[in-house]
C-alpha positions as CSV (number, residue, x, y, z in Angstrom):
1,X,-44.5,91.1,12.1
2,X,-43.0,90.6,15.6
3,X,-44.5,91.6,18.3
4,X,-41.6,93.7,19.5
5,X,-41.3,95.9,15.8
6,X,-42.2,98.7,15.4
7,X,-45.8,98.8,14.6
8,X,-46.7,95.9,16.5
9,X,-48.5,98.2,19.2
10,X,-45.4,96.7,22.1
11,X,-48.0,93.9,22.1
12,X,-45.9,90.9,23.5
13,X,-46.9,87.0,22.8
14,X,-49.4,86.4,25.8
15,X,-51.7,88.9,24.8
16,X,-51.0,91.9,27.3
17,X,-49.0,95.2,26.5
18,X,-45.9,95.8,26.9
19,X,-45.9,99.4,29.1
20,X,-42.1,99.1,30.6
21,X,-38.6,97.4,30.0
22,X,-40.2,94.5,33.1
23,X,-40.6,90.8,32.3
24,X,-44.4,89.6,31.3
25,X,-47.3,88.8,33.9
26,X,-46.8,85.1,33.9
27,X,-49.9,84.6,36.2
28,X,-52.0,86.9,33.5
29,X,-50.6,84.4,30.9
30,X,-51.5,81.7,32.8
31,X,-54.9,82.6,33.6
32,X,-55.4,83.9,30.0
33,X,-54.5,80.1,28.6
34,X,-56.9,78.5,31.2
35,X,-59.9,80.7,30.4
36,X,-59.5,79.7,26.9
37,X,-59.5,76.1,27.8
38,X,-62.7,76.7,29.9
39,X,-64.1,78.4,27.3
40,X,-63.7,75.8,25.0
41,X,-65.6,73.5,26.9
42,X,-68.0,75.4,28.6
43,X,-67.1,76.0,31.7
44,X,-67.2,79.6,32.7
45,X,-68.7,81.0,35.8
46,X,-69.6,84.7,35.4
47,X,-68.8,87.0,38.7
48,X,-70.0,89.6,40.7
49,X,-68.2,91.9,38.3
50,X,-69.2,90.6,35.3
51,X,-66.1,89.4,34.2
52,X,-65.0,85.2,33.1
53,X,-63.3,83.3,36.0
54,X,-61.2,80.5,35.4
55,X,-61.9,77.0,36.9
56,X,-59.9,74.0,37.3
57,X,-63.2,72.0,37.4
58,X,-62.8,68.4,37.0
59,X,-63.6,67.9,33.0
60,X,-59.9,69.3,32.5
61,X,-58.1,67.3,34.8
62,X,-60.0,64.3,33.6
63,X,-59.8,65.2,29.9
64,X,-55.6,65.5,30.8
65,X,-55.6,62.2,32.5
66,X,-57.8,60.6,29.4
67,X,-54.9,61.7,26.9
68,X,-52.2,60.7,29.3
69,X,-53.9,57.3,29.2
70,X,-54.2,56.9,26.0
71,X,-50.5,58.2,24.8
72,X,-49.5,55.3,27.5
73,X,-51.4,52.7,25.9
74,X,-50.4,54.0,22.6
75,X,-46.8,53.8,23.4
76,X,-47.1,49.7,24.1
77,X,-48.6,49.1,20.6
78,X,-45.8,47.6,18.5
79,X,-45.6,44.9,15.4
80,X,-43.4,41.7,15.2
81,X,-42.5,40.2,12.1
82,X,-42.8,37.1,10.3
83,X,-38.7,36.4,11.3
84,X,-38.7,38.2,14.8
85,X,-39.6,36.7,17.9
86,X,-40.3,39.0,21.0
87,X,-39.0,38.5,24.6
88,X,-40.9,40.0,27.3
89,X,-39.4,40.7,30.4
90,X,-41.9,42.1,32.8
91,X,-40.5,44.0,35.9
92,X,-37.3,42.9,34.7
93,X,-38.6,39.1,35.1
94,X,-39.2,37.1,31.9
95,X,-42.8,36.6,31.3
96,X,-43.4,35.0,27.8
97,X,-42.3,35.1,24.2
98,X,-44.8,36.3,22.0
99,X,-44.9,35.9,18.0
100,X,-45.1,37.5,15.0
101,X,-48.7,40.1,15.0
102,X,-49.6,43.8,16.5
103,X,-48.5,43.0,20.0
104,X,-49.0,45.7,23.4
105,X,-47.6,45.2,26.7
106,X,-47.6,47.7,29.1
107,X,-44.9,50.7,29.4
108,X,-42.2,51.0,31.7
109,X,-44.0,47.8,33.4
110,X,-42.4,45.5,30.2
111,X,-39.5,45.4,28.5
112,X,-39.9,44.1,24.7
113,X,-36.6,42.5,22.7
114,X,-37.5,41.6,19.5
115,X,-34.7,38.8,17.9
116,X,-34.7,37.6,14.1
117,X,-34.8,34.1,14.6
118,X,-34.8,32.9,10.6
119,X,-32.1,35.5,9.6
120,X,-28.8,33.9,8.5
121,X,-25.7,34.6,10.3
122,X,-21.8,33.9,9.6
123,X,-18.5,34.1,12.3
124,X,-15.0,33.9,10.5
125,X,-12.1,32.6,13.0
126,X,-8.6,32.0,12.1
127,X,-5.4,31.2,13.4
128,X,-2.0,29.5,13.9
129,X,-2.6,26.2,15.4
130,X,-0.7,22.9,16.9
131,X,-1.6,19.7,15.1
132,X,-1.2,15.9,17.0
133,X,2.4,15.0,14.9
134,X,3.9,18.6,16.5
135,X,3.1,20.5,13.4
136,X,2.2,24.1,12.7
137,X,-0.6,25.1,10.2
138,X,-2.8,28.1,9.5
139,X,-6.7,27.7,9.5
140,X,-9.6,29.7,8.4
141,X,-12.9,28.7,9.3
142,X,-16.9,30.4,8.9
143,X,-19.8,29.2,11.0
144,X,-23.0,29.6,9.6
145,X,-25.9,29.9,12.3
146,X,-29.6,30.7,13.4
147,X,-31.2,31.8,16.1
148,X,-33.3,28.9,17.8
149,X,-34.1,29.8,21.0
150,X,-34.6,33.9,21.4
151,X,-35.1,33.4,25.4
152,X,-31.9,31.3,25.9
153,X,-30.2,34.5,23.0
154,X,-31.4,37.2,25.0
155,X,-31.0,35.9,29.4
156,X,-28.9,33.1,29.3
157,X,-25.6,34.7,28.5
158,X,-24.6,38.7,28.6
159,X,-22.7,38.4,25.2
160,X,-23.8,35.4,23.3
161,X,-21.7,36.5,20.2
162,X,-18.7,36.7,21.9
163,X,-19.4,33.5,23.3
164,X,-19.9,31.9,20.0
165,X,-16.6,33.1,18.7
166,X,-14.7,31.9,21.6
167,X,-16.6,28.6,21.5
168,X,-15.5,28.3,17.9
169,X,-11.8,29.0,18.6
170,X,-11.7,26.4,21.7
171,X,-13.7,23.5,19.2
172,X,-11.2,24.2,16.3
173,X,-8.2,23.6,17.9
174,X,-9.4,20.8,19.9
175,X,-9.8,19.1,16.2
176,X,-6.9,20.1,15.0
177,X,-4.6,19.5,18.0
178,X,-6.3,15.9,17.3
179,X,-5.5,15.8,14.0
180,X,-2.2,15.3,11.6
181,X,-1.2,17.8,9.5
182,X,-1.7,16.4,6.4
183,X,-5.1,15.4,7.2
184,X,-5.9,19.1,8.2
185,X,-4.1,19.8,4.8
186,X,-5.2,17.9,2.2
187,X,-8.5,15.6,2.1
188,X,-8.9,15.1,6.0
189,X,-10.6,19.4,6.1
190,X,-14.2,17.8,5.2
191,X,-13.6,15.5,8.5
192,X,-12.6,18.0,10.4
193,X,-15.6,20.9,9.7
194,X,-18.1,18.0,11.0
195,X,-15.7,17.8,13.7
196,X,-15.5,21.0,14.8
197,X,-19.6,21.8,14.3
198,X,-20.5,18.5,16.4
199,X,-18.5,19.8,19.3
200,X,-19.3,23.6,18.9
201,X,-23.2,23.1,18.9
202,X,-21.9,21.0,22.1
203,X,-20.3,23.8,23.6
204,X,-23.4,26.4,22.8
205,X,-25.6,24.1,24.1
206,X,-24.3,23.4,27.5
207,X,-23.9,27.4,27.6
208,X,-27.7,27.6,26.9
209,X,-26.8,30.7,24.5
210,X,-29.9,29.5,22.1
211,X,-27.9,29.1,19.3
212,X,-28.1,26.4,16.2
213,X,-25.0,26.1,14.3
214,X,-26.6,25.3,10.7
215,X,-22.7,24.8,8.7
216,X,-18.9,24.6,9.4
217,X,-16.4,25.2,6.6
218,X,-12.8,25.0,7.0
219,X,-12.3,27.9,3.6
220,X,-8.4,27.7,4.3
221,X,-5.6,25.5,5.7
222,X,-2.1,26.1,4.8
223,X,1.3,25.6,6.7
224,X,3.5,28.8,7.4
225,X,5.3,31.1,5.0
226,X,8.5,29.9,6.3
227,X,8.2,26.0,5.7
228,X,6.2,26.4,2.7
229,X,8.7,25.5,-0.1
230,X,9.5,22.4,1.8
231,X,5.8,22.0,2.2
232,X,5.4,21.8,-1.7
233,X,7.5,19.2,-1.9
234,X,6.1,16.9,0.1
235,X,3.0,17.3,-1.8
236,X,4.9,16.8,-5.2
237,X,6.0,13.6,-3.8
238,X,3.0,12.6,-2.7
239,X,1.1,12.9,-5.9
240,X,3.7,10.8,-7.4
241,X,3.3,8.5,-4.6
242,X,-0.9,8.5,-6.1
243,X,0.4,8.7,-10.0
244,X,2.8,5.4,-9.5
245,X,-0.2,3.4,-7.1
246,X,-2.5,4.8,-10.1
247,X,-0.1,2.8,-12.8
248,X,0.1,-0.1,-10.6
249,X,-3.7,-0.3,-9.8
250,X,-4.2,-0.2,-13.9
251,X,-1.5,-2.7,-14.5
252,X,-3.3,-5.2,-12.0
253,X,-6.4,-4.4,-13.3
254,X,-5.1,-5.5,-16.6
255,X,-2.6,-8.6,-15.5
256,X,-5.0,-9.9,-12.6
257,X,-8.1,-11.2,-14.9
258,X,-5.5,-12.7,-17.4
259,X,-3.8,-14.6,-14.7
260,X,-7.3,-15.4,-13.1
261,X,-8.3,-16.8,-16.7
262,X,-5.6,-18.8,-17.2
263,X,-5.8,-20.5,-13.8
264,X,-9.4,-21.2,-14.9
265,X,-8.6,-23.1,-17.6
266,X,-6.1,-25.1,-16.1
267,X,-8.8,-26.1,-13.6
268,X,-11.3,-26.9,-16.4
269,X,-8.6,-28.6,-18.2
270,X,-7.2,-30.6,-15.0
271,X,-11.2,-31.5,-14.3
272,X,-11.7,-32.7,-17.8
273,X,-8.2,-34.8,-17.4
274,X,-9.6,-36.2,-14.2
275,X,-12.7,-37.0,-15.5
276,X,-11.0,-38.8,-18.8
277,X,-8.9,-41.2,-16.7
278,X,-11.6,-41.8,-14.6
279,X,-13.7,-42.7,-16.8
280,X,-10.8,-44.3,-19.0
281,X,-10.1,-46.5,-15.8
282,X,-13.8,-47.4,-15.4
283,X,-14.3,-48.4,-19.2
284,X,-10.8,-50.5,-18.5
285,X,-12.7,-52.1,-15.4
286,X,-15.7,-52.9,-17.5
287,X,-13.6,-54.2,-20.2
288,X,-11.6,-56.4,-18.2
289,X,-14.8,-57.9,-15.9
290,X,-16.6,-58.7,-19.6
291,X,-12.8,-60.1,-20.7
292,X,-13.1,-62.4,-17.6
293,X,-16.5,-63.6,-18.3
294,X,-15.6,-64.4,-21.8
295,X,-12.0,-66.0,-20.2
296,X,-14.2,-68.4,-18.2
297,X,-16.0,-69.8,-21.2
298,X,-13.3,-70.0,-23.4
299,X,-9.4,-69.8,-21.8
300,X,-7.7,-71.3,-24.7
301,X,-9.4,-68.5,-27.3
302,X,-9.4,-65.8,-24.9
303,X,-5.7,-66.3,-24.4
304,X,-4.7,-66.6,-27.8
305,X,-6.6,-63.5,-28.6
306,X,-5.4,-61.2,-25.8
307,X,-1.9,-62.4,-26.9
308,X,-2.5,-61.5,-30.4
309,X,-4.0,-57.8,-29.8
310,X,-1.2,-57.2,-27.3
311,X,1.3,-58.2,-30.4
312,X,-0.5,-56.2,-32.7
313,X,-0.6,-53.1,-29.7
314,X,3.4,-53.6,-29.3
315,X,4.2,-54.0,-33.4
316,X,1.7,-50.9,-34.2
317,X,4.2,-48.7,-32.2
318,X,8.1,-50.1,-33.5
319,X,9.3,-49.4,-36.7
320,X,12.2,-52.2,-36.6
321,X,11.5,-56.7,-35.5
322,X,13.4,-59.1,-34.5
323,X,12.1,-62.7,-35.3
324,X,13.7,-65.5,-33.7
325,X,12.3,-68.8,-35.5
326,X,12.0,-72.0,-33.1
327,X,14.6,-74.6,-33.9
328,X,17.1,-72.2,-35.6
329,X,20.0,-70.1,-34.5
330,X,20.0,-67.7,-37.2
331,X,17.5,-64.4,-35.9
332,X,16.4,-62.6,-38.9
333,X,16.2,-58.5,-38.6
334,X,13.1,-56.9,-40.4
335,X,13.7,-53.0,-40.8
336,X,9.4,-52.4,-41.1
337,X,10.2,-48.3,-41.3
338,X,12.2,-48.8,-44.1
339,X,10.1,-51.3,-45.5
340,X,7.6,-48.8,-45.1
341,X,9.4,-45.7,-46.9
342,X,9.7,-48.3,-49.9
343,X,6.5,-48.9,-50.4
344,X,4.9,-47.3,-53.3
345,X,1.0,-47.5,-51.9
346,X,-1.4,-44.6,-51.2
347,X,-2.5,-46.2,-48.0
348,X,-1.8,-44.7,-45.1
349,X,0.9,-45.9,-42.0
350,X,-2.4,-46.6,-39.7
351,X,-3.8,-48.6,-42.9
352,X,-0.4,-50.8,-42.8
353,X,-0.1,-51.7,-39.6
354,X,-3.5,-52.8,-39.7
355,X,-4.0,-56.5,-38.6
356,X,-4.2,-57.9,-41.9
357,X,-1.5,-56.6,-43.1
358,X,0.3,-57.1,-39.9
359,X,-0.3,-60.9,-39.7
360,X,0.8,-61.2,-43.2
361,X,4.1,-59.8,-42.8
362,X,4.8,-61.6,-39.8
363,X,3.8,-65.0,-41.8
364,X,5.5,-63.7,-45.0
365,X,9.1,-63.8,-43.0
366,X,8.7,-66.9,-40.1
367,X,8.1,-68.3,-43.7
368,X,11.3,-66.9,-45.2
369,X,13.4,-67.5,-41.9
370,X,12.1,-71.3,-42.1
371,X,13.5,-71.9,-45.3
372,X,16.7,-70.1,-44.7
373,X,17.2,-72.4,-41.7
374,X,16.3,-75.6,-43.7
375,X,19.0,-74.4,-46.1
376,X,21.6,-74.1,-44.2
377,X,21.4,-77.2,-41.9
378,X,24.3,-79.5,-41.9
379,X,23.3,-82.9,-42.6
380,X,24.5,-85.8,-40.9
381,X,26.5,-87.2,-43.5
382,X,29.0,-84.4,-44.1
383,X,30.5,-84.2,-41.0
């Protein structure tokens, strides 16, 4: 029950009685509260009257300070993980960077940031940007990036965030503004997120904000609403542009080793030409030098015999002679393809104009053209 019911004997919360409507005795509370203290741990001094005196002896004050020391020291025990790293600023001057463990450093003396240096982290920037040919487009890019330094994070630079973002903006449209538009379009976007990482980790780095950018992707590039039907065009007639160099590529790729083939063997065939005649000529040579050795043995049968074979060489390729007999003005005409055509042989053309049968014809009509000539000589009487 309270102590101010009914019932409660108007006893009030620091152990004296209530007699009036007046506030409690706050020094009777007090010295109630330290002679239970005392009592506690023995120190009581009895007096001249008997009753327990409160002291403020020196165990109290010491067993006060002794708890305010350790709730201080307490209060610096702390725990850094496996991913954090902790900056210690002491006196508002760094003083080291500690890892991951139960750590202490002295209250109000130290200042502890702890910074998660493995976790992943993403900034998204877009906007409407200039590109080198005068062009407008609209760009999305993400940055991916870690903490690598947690000093450089935490000192260096008041907002390192905000830093990064603006840092990101400035690298992008320094790419772009070097770039055309299709490029920043179409198959040039790859080029341009190593671009724009290269000179972003530039830009963090000379700001010292301890940041690592770990991957740039460009997620979207398009040109404005307003031009994009004109836009789609241009990239129609582009992939017909590809589809037509496609055709042609295949057609080369078909015509080319044909052509190359055939100019092979016109090489090969012009080689073993040249290599015929040459070695046609040098056979010739030989012949001729053994043709002259044997001409300086024998002139009279050499020539006869070079004079027969060139007969036989010009006779083997006319179908029609003319025989002119000495002594006789009559010239007699021997049609040899006809002659030929009318004869009733199995033997082949090459087999007729063999010698043989060459030399025999050729005696078979001087023979005729003789007596022909005899027969129709005047003689000297009928004139």
């Amino acid at each position: 029950m309270a102590w101010n019911e009914p019932g409660g004997n108007n006893q009030d919360p620091w152990g004296g009685k209530r007699g009036g409507d007046g506030p409690p005795d706050l020094d009777e509370a007090l010295k109630k509260f330290q002679e239970k203290l005392n009592g506690v741990f023995g120190n009581k001094k009895p007096n001249g009257t008997g009753n327990n005196v409160p002291s403020l002896g020196k165990l109290p004050i010491g067993l006060i300070i002794l708890i305010a020391v350790v709730v201080y020291f307490a209060s610096g025990i702390y725990q850094v993980n496996e991913q954090e790293k902790a900056v210690i600023l002491r006196l508002g001057v760094f003083n080291q960077t500690k890892g991951a463990g139960l750590q202490w450093n002295p209250p109000l003396i130290d200042q502890v940031t702890k910074v998660n240096v493995t976790r992943k982290r993403f900034h998204s920037s877009k906007g409407t940007m200039l590109t080198e040919d005068l062009n407008i487009v609209d760009i999305q890019l993400s940055a991916q990036y870690v903490i690598n330094d947690a000093r450089d994070f935490v000192l260096n630079v008041r907002e390192p965030e905000l830093s990064l973002q603006q840092a990101t903006e400035s690298a992008l449209r320094h790419v772009v503004g070097s770039s055309v538009m299709h490029e920043v379009l179409t198959e040039g976007r790859e080029a341009i997120a190593v671009d724009v990482q290269a000179r972003l980790q530039q830009y963090l780095d000379s700001y010292t904000t301890g940041i690592l950018v770990d991957k740039v992707n460009v997620e979207e590039s398009s040109p404005p609403q307003e031009v994009q039907a004109a836009f789609d065009d241009v990239n129609r007639a582009r992939e017909d542009e590809e589809r037509l160099k496609n055709e042609a590529q295949t057609y080369a790729n078909g015509i080319i080793p044909e052509a190359r083939g055939a100019a092979q063997r016109t090489i090969e065939e012009a080689n073993a030409y040249r290599d015929r005649i040459v070695a046609q000529a040098e056979g010739e040579a030989t012949r001729f030098k053994n043709l002259l050795t044997e001409y300086a043995k024998a002139p009279e049968v050499t020539r006869e015999r070079l004079y027969i074979e060139t007969v036989q060489q010009v006779m083997a390729s006319s179908s029609k002679i003319l025989v002119d007999v000495e002594g006789g003005n009559n010239m007699m005409y021997l049609p040899l393809d006809k002659i030929f055509d009318q004869s009733n042989t199995s033997i082949t053309r090459s087999q007729q104009l063999s010698p043989d049968v060459l030399r025999q014809i050729t005696d078979q009509a001087i023979e005729r053209i003789r007596r022909e000539n005899i027969n129709t000589r005047p003689t000297r009487g009928s004139r």
